[in-house]
C-alpha positions as CSV (number, residue, x, y, z in Angstrom):
1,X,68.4,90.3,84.3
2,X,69.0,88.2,87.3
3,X,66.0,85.0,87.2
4,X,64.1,85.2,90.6
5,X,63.7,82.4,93.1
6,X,63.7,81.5,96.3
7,X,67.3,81.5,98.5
8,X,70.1,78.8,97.2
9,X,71.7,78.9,100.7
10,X,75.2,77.2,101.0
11,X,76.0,75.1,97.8
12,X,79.0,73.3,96.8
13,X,80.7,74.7,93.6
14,X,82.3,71.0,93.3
15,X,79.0,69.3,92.9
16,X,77.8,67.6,90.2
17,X,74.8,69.3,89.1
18,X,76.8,72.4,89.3
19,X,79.6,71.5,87.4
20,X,76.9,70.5,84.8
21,X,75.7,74.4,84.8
22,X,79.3,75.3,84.1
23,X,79.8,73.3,81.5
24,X,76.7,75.1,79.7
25,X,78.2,78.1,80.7
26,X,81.7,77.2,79.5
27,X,80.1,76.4,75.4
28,X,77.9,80.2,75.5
29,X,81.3,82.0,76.0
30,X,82.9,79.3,73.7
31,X,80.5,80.5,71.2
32,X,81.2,83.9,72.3
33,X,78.2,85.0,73.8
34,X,78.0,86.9,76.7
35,X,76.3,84.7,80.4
36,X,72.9,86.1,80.5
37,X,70.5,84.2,83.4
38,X,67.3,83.6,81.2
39,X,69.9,81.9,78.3
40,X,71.6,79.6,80.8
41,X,68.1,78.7,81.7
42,X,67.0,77.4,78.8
43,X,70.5,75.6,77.4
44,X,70.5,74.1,80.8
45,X,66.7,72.3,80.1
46,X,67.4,72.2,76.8
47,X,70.1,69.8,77.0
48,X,70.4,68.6,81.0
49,X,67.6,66.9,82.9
50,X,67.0,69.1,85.8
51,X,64.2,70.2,88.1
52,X,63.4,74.0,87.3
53,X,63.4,75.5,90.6
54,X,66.9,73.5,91.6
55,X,68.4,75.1,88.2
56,X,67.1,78.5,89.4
57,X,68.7,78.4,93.1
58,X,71.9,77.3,91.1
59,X,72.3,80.1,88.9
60,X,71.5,82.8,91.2
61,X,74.5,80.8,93.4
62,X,76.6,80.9,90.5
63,X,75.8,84.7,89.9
64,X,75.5,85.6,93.8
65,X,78.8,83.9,94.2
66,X,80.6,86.0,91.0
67,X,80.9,82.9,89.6
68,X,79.3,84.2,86.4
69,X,78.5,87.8,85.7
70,X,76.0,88.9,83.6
71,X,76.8,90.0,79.8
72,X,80.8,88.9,80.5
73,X,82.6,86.1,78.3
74,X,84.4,85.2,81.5
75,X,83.6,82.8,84.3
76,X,85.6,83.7,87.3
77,X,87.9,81.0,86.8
78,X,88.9,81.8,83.7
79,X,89.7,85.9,84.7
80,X,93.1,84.7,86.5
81,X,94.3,83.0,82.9
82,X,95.5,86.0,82.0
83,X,99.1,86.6,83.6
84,X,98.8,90.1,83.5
85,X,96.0,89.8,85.5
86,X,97.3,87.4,87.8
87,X,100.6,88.9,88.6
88,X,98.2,92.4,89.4
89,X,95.8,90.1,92.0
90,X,98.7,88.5,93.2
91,X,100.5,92.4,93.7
92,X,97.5,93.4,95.7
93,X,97.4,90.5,97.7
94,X,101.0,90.5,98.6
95,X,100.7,94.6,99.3
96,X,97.7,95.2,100.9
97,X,95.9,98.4,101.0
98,X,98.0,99.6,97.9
99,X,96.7,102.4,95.4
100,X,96.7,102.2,92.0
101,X,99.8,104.6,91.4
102,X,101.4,102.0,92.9
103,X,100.4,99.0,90.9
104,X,101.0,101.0,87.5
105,X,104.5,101.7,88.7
106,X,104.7,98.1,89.6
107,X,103.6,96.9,85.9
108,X,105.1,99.4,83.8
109,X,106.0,98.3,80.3
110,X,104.5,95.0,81.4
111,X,100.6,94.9,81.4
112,X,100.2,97.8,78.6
113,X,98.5,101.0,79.3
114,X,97.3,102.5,82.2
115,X,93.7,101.7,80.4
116,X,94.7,98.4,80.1
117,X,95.4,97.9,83.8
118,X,92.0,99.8,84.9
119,X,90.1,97.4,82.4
120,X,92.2,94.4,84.1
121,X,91.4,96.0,88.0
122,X,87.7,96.2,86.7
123,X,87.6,92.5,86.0
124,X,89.1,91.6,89.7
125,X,86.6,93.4,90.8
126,X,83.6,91.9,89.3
127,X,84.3,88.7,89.9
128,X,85.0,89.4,93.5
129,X,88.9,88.9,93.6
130,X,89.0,91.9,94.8
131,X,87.8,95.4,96.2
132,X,88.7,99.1,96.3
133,X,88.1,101.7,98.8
134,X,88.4,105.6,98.1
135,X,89.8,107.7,101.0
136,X,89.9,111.6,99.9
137,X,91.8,111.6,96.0
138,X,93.5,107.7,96.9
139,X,91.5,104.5,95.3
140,X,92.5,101.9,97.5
141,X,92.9,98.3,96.6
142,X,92.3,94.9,98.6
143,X,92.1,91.2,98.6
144,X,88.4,90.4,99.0
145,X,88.3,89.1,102.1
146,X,90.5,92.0,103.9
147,X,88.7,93.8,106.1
148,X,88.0,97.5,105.4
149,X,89.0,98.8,108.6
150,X,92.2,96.3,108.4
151,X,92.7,97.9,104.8
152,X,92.7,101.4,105.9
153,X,95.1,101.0,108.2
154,X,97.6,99.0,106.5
155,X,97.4,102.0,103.7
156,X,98.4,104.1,106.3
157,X,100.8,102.2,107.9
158,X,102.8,102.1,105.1
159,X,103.6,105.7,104.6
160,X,107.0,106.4,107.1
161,X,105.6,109.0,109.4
162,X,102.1,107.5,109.9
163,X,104.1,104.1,110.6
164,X,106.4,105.9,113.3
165,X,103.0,107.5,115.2
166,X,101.2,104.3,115.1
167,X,104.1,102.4,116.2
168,X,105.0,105.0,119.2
169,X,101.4,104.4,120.1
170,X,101.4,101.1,119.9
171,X,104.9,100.2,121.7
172,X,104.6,102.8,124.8
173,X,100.8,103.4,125.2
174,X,98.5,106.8,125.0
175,X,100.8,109.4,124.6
176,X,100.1,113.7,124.2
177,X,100.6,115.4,120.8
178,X,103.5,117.4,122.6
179,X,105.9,113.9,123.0
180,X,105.0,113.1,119.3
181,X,106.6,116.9,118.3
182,X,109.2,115.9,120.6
183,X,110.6,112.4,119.2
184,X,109.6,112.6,115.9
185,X,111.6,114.2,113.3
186,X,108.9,116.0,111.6
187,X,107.6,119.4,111.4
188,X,104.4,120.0,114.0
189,X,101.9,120.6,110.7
190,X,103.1,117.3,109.5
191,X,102.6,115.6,112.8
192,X,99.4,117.1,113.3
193,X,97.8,116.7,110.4
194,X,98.8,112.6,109.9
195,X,97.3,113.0,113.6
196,X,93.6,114.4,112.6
197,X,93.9,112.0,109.5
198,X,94.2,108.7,111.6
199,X,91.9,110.3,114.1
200,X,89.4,111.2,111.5
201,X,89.3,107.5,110.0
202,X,88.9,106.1,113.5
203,X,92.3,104.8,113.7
204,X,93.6,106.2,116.7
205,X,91.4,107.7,119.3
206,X,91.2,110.5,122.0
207,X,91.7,109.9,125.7
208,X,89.5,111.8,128.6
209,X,87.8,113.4,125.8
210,X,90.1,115.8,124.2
211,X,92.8,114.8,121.1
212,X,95.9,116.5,123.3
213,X,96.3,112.7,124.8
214,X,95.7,110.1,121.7
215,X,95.9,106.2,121.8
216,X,96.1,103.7,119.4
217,X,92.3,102.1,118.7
218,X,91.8,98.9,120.9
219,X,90.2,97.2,117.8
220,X,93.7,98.0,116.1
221,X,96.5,96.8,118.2
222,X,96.4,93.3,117.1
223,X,96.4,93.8,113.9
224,X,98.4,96.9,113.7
225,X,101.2,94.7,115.4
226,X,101.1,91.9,112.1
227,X,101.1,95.2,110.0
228,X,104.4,96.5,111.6
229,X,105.6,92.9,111.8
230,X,105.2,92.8,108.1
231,X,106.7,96.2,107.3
232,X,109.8,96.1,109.1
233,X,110.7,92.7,107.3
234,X,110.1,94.5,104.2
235,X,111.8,97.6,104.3
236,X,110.6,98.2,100.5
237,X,107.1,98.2,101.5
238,X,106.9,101.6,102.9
239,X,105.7,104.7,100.7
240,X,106.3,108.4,101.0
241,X,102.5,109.5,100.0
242,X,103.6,113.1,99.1
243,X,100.3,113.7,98.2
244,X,99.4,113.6,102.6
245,X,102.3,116.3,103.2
246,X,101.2,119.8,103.6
């Protein structure tokens, strides 16, 4: 149960008094005992001398922050020990918008089993290293401070065919669905279906109010051109997500 009080607003984690919460912290998981808010409370004023309502906005930093969790054994610092765990953060962070397919096939033989790596994923995401989107049977993962938008389209980016629409789009302008059948080499069901996909998710979008003329989403092009950037210096990057084909 998360103590009440009034907003902590901007602290510094570095700070003394602070550091002096995390030390209590540190000795309940030492003694290996789970955080909980009311505890921390009282081992704080049991053996620092602090003003209540300061010790209050502090803890619901630390816990606001993911700092601490409530009922873990874990302070957020102490999650990347693990190198499993690290090597999985660092994965996601290095391939953005990458499912969890992915990272198992990354890991295999290395961080156990595929229960192991969920319980691993879980712990990313509780302290806030991390979070997941779901986008029809895909989970999704990202660095923290990736923007969802940013995320989706990097996932999509990265399978060959989406990658080839987006970048047609974004290297000669709005085009109609009839060029994409004409220079791509896919099958029209392919092509249109990738199409109603990244129209769907607000990827791409419609010009003069029908989808036979698309365009790439102003928002997008920026970014889209770091994604491409990214992906063409990493050829190994790019997916075939059978599971999009028809």
């Amino acid at each position: 149960m998360t103590i009440q009080s009034t907003s902590s607003g901007m602290m510094d984690i570095n700070s003394t008094l602070i550091q002096e919460v995390m030390m209590v912290a540190e000795g309940i998981i030492s003694a290996n005992r789970v955080i909980d808010a009311k505890l921390l409370y009282n081992e704080v004023l049991k053996r620092l001398s602090m003003e209540p309502k300061a010790l209050l906005s502090i803890i619901n930093f630390l816990l606001a922050q993911r700092i601490l969790v409530e009922g873990s054994k874990m302070t957020k610092e102490l999650v990347l020990s693990n190198l499993h765990r690290k090597n999985i953060y660092d994965y996601i962070r290095n391939n953005r918008g990458v499912k969890f397919s992915e990272i198992r096939d990354a890991y295999e033989g290395t961080t156990g089993s595929s229960g192991q790596l969920i319980w691993h994923l879980q712990l990313l995401l509780k302290f806030n290293y991390i979070k997941k989107l779901k986008f029809k049977r895909f989970t999704i993962f990202l660095p923290l401070e990736m923007d969802e938008t940013q995320g989706l389209l990097t996932f999509f980016a990265r399978d060959p065919l989406n990658q080839k629409i987006l970048t047609l789009l974004h290297t000669q302008g709005p085009l109609k669905r009839t060029d994409l059948f004409e220079i791509l080499d896919a099958s029209r069901e392919k092509i249109h279906y990738r199409v109603k996909v990244l129209l769907e998710m607000n990827l791409i979008s419609p010009l003069g109010g029908s989808d036979k003329e698309i365009c790439l989403n102003p928002g997008n092009a920026a970014y889209l051109s770091d994604i491409l950037e990214h992906f063409n210096k990493d050829g190994d990057q790019k997916q075939n997500y059978s599971e999009l084909d028809l």
